[in-house]
C-alpha positions in Angstrom: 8.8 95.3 -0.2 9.0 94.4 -3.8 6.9 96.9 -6.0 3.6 95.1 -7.7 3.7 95.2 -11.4 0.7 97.3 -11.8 2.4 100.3 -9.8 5.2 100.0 -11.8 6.2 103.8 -13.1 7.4 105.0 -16.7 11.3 105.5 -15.1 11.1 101.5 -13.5 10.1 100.4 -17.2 12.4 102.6 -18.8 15.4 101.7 -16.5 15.4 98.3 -18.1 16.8 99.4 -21.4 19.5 100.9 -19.3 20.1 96.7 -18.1 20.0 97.6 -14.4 19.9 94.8 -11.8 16.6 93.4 -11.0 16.9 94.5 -7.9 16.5 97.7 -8.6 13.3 97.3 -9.0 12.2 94.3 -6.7 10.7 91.9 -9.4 13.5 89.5 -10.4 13.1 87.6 -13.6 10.3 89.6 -14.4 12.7 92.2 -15.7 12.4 92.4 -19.8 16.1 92.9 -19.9 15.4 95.4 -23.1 19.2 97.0 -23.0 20.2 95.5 -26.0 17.6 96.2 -28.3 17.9 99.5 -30.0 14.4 100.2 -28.9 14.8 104.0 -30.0 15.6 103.4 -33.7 12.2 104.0 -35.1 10.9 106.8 -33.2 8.5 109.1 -34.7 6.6 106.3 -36.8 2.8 105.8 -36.6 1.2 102.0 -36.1 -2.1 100.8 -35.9 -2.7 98.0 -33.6 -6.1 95.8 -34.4 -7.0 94.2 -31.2 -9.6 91.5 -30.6 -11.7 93.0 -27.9 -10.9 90.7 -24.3 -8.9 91.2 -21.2 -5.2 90.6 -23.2 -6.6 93.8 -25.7 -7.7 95.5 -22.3 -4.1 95.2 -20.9 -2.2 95.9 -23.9 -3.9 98.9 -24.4 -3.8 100.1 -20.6 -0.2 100.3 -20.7 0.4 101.4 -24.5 2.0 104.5 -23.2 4.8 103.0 -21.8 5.4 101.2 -25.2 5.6 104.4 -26.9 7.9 106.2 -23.7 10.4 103.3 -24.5 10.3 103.1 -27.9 9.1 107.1 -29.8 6.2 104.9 -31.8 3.4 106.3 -31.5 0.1 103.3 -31.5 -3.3 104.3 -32.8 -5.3 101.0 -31.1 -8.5 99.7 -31.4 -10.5 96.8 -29.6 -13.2 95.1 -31.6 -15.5 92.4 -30.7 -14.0 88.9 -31.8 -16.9 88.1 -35.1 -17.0 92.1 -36.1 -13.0 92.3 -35.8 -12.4 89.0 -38.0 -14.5 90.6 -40.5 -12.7 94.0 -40.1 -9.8 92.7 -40.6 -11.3 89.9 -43.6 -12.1 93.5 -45.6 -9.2 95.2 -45.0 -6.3 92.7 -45.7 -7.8 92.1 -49.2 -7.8 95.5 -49.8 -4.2 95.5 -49.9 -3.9 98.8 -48.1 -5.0 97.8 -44.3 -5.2 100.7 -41.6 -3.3 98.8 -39.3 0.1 97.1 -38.9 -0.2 94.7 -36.3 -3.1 92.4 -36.4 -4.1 90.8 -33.1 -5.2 86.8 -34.6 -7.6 84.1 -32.6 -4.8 80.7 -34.1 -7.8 77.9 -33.9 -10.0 80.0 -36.4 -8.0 82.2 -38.2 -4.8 80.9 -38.6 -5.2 78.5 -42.2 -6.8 81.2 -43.4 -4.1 83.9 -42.9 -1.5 81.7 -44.0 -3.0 80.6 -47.7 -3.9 84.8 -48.1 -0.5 85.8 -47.3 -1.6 88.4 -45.0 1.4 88.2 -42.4 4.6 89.1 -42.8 7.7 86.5 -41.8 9.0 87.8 -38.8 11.8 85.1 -38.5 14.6 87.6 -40.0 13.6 90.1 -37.0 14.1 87.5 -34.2 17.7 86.6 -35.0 18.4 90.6 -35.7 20.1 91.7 -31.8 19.1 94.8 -32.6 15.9 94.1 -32.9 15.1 90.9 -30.5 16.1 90.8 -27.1 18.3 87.7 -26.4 15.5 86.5 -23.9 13.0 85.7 -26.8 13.7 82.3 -28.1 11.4 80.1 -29.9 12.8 77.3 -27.4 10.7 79.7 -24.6 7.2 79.3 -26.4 5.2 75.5 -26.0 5.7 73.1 -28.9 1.8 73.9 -29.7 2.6 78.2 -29.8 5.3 77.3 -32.5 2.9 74.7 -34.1 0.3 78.1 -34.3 3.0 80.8 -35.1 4.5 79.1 -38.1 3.4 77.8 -41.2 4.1 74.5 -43.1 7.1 75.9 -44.7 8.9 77.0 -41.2 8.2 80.7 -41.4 7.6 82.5 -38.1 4.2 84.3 -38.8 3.5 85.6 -35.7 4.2 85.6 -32.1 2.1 83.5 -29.8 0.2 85.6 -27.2 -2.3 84.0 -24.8 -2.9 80.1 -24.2 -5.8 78.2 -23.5 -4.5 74.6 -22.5 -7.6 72.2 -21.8 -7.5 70.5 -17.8 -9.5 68.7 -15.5 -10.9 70.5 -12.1 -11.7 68.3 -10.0 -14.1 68.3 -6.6 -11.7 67.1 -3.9 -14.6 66.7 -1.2 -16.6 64.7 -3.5 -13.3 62.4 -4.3 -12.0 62.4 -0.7 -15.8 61.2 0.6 -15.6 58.0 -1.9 -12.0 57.9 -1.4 -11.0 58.0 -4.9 -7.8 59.3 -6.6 -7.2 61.7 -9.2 -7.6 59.5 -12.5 -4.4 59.4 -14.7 -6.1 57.3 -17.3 -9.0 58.1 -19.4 -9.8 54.7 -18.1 -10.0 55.7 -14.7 -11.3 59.2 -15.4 -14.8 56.9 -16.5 -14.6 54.7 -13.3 -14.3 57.4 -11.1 -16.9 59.7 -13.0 -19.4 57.0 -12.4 -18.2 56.2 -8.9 -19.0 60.1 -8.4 -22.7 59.6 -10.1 -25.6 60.0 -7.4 -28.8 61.1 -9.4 -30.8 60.6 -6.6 -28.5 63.2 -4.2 -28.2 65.6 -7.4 -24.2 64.5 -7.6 -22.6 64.2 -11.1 -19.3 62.5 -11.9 -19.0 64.6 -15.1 -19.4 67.9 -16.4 -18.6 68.8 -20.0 -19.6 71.1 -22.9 -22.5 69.0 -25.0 -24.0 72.2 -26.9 -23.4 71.9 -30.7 -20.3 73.2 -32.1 -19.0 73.9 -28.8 -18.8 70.6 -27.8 -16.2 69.6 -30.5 -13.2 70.4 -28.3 -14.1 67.8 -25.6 -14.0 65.3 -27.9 -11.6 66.1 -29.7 -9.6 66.2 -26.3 -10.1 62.6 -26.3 -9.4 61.8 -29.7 -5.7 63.4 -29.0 -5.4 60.4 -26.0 -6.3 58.4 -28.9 -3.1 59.5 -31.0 -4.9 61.3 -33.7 -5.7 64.5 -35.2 -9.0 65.5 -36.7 -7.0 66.2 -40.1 -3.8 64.3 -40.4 -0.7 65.9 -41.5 -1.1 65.5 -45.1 -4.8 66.7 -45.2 -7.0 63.5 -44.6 -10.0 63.8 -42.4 -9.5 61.4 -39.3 -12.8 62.2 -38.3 -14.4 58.5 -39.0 -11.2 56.4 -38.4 -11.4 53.8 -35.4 -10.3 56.0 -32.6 -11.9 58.9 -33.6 -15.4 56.2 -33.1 -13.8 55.6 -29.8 -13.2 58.6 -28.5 -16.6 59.7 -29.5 -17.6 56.6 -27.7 -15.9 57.9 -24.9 -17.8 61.0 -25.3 -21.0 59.4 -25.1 -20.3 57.4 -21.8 -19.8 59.8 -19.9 -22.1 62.8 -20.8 -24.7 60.1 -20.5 -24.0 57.7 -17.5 -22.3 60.3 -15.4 -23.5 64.1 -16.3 -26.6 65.9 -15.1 -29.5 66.2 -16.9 -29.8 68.8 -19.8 -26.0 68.6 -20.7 -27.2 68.7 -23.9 -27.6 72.2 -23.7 -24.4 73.1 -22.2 -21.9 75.2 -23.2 -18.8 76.3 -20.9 -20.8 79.1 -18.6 -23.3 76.3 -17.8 -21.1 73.9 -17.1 -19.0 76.1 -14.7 -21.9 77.3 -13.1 -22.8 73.2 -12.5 -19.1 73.2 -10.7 -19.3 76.1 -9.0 -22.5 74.5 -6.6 -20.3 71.7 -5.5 -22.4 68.4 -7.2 -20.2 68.0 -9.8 -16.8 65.6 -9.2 -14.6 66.5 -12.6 -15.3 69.4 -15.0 -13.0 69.1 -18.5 -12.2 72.7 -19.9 -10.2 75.6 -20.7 -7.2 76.8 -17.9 -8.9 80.3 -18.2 -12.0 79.6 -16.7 -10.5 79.2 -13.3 -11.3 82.2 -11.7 -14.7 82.3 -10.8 -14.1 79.1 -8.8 -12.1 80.3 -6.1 -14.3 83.8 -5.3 -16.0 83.6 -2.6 -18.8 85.8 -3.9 -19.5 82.8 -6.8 -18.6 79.8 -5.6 -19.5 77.2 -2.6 -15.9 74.9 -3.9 -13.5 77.4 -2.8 -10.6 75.9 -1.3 -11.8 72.5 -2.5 -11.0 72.9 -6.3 -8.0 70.6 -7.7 -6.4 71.3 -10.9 -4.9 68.7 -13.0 -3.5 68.0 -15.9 -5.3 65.7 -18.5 -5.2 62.2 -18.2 -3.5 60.0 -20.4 -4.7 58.7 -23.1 -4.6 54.6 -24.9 -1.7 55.8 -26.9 -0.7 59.4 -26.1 -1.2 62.1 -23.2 -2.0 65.0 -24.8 -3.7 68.7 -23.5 -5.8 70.4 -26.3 -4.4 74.2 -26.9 -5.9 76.7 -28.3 -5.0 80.9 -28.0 -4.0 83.7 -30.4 -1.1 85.3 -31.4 -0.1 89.1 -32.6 1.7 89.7 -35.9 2.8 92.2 -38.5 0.5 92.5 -41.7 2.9 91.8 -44.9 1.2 95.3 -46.2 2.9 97.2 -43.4 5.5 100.0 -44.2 6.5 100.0 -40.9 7.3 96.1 -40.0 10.6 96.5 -37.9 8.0 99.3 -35.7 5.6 96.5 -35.9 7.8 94.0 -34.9 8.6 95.7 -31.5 5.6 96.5 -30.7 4.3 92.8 -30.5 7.7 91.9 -29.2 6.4 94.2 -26.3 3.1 92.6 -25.9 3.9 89.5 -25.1 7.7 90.3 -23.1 7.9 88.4 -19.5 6.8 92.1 -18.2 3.8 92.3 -20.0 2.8 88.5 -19.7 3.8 88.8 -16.2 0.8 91.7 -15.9 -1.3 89.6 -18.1 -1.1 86.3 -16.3 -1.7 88.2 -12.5 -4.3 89.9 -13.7 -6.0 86.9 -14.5 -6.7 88.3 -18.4 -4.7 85.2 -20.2 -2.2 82.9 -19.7 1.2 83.4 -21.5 2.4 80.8 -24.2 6.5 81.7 -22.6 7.1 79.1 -20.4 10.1 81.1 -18.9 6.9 83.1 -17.1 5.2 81.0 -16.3 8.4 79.1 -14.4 9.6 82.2 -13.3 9.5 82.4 -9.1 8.6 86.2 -8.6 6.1 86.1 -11.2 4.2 83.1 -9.3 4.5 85.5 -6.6 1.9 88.1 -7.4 -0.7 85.1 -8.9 -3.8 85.1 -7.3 -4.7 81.5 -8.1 -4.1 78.3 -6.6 -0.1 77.5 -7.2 -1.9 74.0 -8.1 -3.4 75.7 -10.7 -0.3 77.3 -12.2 1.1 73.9 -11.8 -0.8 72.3 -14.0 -1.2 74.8 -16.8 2.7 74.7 -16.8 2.9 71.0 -17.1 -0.1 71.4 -19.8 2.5 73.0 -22.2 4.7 70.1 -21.9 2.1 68.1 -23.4 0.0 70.6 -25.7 -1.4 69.4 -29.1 -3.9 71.7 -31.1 -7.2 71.3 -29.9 -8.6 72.1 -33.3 -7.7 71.4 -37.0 -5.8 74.1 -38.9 -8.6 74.5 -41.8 -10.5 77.5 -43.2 -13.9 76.4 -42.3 -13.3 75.5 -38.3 -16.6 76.9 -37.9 -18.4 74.5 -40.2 -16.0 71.4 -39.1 -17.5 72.6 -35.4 -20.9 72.7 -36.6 -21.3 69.2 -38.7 -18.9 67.5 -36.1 -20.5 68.9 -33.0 -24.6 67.7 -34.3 -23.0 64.7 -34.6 -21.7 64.3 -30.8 -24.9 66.1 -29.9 -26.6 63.5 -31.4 -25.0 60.7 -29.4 -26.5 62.5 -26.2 -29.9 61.3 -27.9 -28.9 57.9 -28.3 -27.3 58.0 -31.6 -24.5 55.2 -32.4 -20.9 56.3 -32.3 -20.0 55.4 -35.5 -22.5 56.0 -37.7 -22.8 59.7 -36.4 -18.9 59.9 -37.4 -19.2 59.0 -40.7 -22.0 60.5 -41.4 -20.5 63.9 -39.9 -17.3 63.0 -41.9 -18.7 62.9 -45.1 -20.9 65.9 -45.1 -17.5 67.9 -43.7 -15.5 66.6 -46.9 -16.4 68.6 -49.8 -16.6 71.5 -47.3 -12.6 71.2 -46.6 -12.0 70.2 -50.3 -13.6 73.0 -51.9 -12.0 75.6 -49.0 -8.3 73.7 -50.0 -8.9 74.6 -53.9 -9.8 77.8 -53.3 
């Protein structure tokens, strides 16, 4: 029987700098294929890793021994809560002298701001040096959105793209099969069957989808992507107020009010998943890493029943929203080439492969998530992997690259909140639009 990737020992691990045969160890394509690299070169140094406190900090750091068996580096890590690291790190970076060398960065809020500070070193030079890169890491091998996160406007590989959250649709298929409905492959059809799904009276809901402030802003921005648009265009204009960004809040509006429960308002992600989990709710639009839950038996009365599905296409483009962090060198670092392989590490096909079993992220390498054995030792639906694959295909940033996300997320999301109440599409857009402005101007000259 082919060993599990958690059992794995320090000699398995080690062996694959040697560039023995996979089957020497039983997990195919898995195999980091490390023989190449001259892993050993800079043994002895010291690194500090900052790590944003989750499950992809939690697995990095239970196997940061065998980083440091392959390679002589020795890793001083921490994990910090996500708001108290950003600061951390904020503090540090602008001292000029940071305490760590590889900074662990959440792309949708940090990534403008990094960028414009100069606070990450160009790691491009290190991917095409043999010694340094194993031949298995491409760029080709990361989603179009990963390499739209990783480097900035001038080409330069900043980073490495970790852990991906691609937006999809789950779907009720007892609810759909009783009204004998399809899975919608139009936004158009997503509202017609929402509605069709709509029973106040026997507490069953077409629609389920964030409506709280500020964390509502990446449902609609979901549909503004079907709409062909960006919230900030490529050459810095806010799209906010133009006609389809009116019509997908439109869209917004129709069906958090015709076919959603009562007190969506209120709603972030936790309340709509528990809404799912009870089995009234036909389509649920969210992030691939809320899956989980759904199929444990201990949680959820839709196990077995869940469908997974891509996005539906939009009037003029199909498009998944993507969001997900990345790991990088700090440009203060004495030790980059250390650096360098010790991210290189974290997100390898081994250590992706561990991450994306355990159910703590899902990798942005779509070698694998493709990759046969690997699919093997997934616990979830092969449905599920199915469409977070074909997500990549189609993955468009799910938030505007500007300093002050958290402001366009607030002023954008009272606005969409405010169509919940009644509140006409496009005034609410404009009005949103033009407070946001001088926000995004002033954080540009800066």
């Amino acid at each position: 029987m082919a060993k599990t990737l958690n059992a794995l020992t320090r000699r398995t691990f080690l062996a694959s700098t040697a560039a023995v045969t996979a089957a020497a160890y039983g997990f195919g394509g898995i195999r980091p294929a490390f023989a190449d690299v001259n892993w050993k070169k800079y043994a002895g140094t010291k690194i500090g890793v900052n790590l944003i406190k989750s499950p992809r900090g939690d697995t990095l750091q239970k196997y940061e021994k065998e980083f440091t068996d392959l390679t002589g580096i020795e890793v001083s890590s921490e994990q910090i809560p996500e708001q108290q690291q950003r600061q951390k790190a904020v503090i540090e970076l602008n001292s000029g002298s940071p305490s760590f060398d590889v900074i662990h960065i959440s792309y949708h809020v940090q990534k403008r701001q990094f960028e414009k500070a100069g606070w990450l070193a160009d790691i491009g030079p290190f991917m095409k040096n043999p010694e340094l890169t194993d031949a298995s890491l491409t760029e080709s091998d990361f989603s179009q959105a990963g390499l739209l996160y990783a480097k900035n406007p001038q080409g330069q590989m900043l980073s490495l793209p970790f852990s991906v959250d691609y937006w999809m649709l789950y779907w009720n298929k007892d609810l759909f099969a009783k009204k004998g409905l399809a899975y919608p492959q139009t936004f158009d059809d997503m509202v017609k069957v929402a509605e069709a799904l709509t029973d106040p009276k026997a507490g069953t809901y077409g629609f389920v989808a964030r409506g709280l402030k500020n964390a509502n802003v990446p449902v609609w921005t979901s549909f503004l992507l079907g709409y062909g648009v960006d919230p900030v265009d490529a050459n810095g204009n806010l799209m906010t107020d133009s006609p389809e960004a009116i019509e997908a809040a439109r869209l917004y509006q129709r069906l958090l009010t015709k076919a959603a429960p009562q007190g969506v308002a209120g709603f972030n992600w936790s309340e709509c998943q528990s809404a799912f989990l009870q089995g009234k709710i036909g389509m649920w639009l969210d992030g691939v890493g809320f899956a989980p839950p759904l199929e444990d038996p201990e949680k959820s009365r839709v196990v077995g029943k869940v469908g997974y599905g891509v996005m539906p296409r939009g009037p003029k483009a199909h498009a998944s929203a993507t969001f997900g962090d990345g790991i990088g060198v700090t440009s203060a670092s004495k030790n980059k080439e250390a650096a360098y392989l010790y991210c290189q590490w974290a997100i390898s096909k081994l250590m992706g492969a561990r991450l994306l079993q355990a159910g703590g992220g899902v990798p942005f390498r779509q070698s694998i998530l493709s990759d046969p054995e690997v699919r093997k030792g997934v616990k979830m639906p092969a449905e599920w992997l199915d469409a977070v694959v074909e997500s990549g295909k189609i993955s468009k940033l799910g938030l505007p690259v500007v300093q002050p996300v958290t402001e366009f997320r607030d002023i954008i999301g009272i606005g969409l909140t405010n169509l919940l109440a009644g509140g006409d599409p496009a005034a609410e857009m404009k009005k949103a639009t033009e407070q946001f402005r001088p926000i995004l101007e002033r954080s540009e000259k800066a």
